[in-house]
Every structure is written in structure tokens, then in C-alpha cells.
C-alpha positions in Angstrom: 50.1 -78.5 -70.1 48.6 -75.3 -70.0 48.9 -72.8 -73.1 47.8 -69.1 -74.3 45.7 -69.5 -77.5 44.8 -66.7 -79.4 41.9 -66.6 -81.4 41.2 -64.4 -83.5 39.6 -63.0 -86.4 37.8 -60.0 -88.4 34.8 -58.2 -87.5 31.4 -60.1 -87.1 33.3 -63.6 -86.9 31.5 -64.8 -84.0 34.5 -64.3 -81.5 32.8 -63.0 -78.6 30.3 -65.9 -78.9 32.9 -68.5 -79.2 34.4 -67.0 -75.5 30.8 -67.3 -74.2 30.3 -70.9 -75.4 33.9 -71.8 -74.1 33.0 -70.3 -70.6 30.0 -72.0 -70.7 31.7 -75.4 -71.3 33.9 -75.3 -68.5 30.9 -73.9 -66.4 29.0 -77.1 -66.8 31.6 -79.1 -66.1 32.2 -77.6 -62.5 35.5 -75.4 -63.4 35.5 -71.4 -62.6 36.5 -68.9 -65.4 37.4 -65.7 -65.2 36.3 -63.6 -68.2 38.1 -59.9 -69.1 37.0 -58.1 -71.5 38.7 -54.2 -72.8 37.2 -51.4 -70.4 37.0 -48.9 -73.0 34.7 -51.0 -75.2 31.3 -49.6 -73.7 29.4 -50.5 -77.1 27.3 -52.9 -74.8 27.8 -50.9 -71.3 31.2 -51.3 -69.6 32.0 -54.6 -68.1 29.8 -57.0 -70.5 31.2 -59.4 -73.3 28.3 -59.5 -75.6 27.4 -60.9 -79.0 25.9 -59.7 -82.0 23.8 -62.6 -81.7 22.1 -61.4 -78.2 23.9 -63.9 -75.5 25.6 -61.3 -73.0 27.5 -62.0 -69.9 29.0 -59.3 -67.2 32.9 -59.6 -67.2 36.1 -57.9 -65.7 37.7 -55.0 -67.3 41.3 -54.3 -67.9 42.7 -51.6 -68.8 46.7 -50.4 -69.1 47.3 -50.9 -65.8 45.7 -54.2 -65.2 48.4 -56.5 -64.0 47.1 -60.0 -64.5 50.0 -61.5 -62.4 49.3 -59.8 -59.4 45.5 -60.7 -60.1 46.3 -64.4 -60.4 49.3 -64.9 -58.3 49.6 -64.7 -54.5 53.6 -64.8 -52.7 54.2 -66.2 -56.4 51.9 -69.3 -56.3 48.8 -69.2 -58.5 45.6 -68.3 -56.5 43.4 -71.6 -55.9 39.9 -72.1 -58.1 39.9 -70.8 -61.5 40.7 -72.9 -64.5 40.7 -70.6 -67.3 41.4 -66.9 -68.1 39.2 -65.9 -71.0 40.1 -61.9 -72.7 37.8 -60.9 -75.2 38.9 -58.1 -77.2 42.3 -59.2 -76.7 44.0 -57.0 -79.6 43.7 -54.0 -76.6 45.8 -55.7 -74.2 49.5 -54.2 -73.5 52.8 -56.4 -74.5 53.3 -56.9 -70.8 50.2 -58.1 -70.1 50.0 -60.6 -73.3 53.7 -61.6 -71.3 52.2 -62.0 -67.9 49.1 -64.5 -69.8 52.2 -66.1 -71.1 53.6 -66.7 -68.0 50.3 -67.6 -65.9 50.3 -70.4 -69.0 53.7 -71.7 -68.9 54.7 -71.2 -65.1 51.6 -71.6 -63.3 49.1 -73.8 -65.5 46.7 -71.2 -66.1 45.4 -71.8 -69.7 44.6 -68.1 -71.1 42.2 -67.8 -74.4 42.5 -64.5 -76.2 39.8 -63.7 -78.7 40.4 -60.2 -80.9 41.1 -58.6 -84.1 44.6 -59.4 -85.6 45.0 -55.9 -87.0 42.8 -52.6 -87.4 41.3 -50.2 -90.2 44.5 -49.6 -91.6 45.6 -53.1 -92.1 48.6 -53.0 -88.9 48.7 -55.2 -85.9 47.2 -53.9 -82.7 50.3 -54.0 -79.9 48.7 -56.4 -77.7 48.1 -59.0 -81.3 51.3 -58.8 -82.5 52.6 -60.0 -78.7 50.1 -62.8 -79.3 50.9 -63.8 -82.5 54.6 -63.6 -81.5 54.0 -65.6 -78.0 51.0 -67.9 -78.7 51.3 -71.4 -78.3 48.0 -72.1 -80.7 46.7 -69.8 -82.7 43.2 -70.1 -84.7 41.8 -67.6 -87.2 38.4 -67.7 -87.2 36.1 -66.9 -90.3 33.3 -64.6 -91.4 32.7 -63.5 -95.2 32.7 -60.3 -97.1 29.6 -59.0 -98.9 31.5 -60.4 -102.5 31.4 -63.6 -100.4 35.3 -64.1 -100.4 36.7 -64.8 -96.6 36.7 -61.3 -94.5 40.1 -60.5 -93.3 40.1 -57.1 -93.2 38.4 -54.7 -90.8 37.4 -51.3 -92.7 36.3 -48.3 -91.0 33.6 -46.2 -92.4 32.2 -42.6 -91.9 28.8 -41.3 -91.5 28.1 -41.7 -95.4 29.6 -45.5 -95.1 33.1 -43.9 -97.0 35.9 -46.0 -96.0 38.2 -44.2 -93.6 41.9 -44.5 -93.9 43.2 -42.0 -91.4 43.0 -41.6 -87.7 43.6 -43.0 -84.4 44.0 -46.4 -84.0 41.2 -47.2 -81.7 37.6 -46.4 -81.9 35.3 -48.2 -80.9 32.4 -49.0 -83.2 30.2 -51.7 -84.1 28.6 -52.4 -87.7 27.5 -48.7 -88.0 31.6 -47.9 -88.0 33.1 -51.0 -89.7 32.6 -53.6 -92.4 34.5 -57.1 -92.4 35.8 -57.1 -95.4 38.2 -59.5 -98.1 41.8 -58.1 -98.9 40.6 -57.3 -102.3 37.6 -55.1 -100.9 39.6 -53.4 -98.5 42.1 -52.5 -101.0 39.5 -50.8 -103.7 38.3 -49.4 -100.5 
């Protein structure tokens, strides 16, 4: 039985590698994947999922009006060859589309793996994660540390003289020059 998983985690957990590795698996084992990953993060050009730790592959984009049904389905029967959807930066996605993954999953057999933040630099779920933590069938948090070496669960946002940042739009994308992983008690002291 097919399932949406989400997996996700703070900052510098090793997310986007984990979706490379997972691609990679079914690769070698003769299965197609289809990899998405959020148009507007450009940090490594548009269209790549990339990891901090150099390994970089070219995926789709999606945006808001990605509609991963119509992508997948054809007259309402699932397209023949792929068997996996992979989304990095899955906390970007819209409710409806986290619905649609649902319903590739559940309806069709389509197994969909979501990788992203659970929530942003103020500490509130991103739309499309708090869909997936509401709809996932498995859910894994993965782990990274803070620099007190308790577990990172917090993604902090800094400013040009590394000041935590508690204000602004919800998205902007940054790497480790914008944000810290950091523990609840860290990001609270700020």
C-alpha cells in the first residue's frame, strides 16, 4: 500500500541528502522517480535539489499552481512508469497540493516522500507542513544539533550582524548565512 511520508526536520539535518539517497535507491533497482523541488528556492540555481554536503541533482519545480494530479493522472488513471514522487522543500507546497500527494498515495499507489521544515523563524507551521502533518501516513523527524549540542528544532533567522530576526515575511530563502538550527531553549533566548 502506497503512503505520503513526510520527513522532515530543522535546518542542516541532512534532508535534501536523504531525498537524493532515496532516489538513488530506487534508481539502482530499475524504478523511475520523479523529484520536485520549490521553484523559488534558487539558493543552488532554480530547478536543482542540492546538499550542503556537494551531491546535486536537477529536479522539477512547483510552484502554486502546480497541480500534481493532472501531472500524474491521465482520464483518471495514474500515468504508467514512475514509482515514487519525491518533494524536497515540501513545507512550500499548497494544502491542495499536499491533498492531491494524498490522493496519488491512497487512490492511485503512488508513494509521495516529502522532506521540509516543520515550521519557520518564528516558530509557526508553513501551510503546506501543517497539511502534512495533518494528512501523513508516516511521519519522521529527522535530527541535527544546536551549537550547545542539545537537538536543533528550531530554525532562527539572522540579520547581517547574525541578530536573530523575529519579524517579517514568512519566506525567505537563505542558507547558513540567514539561519541557524537551533534547540527550543536557544531559540527562545534568541
Amino acid at each position: 500500500m502506497a503512503k505520503l511520508f513526510f520527513r522532515y526536520a530543522a535546518m542542516n539535518a541532512g534532508k535534501s541528502t536523504a531525498l537524493l539517497q532515496v532516489a538513488h535507491n530506487y534508481e539502482e533497482r530499475g524504478h523511475q522517480v520523479r523529484i520536485f523541488t520549490a521553484r523559488l528556492d534558487d539558493r543552488y540555481g532554480s530547478g536543482y535539489v542540492t546538499s550542503r554536503l556537494g551531491p546535486q541533482r536537477v529536479a522539477e519545480t512547483f510552484d502554486a499552481q502546480t497541480d500534481f494530479l493532472a501531472t500524474f493522472l491521465e482520464a483518471g488513471q495514474l500515468r504508467p512508469g514512475v514509482a515514487c514522487v519525491l518533494v524536497d522543500e515540501a513545507q512550500f507546497l499548497s494544502a491542495t497540493q499536499v491533498r492531491a500527494l494524498h490522493e496519488l498515495a491512497h487512490l492511485h499507489g503512488l508513494p509521495a516522500i516529502c522532506y521540509g521544515l516543520r515550521t519557520d523563524f518564528r516558530g509557526e507551521l508553513f501551510p503546506g507542513s501543517a497539511m502534512l502533518l495533518a494528512l501523513a501516513d508516516e511521519m519522521d523527524e529527522m535530527k541535527t544539533i544546536c551549537e550547545c549540542g542539545r537537538k536543533a528544532t528550531m530554525n532562527m533567522r539572522l540579520d547581517a550582524s547574525m541578530r536573530r530576526v523575529t519579524e517579517g515575511a514568512q519566506v525567505e530563502v537563505g542558507g547558513n548565512a540567514r539561519y541557524r538550527a537551533v534547540c527550543g531553549r536557544c531559540f527562545r533566548q534568541g
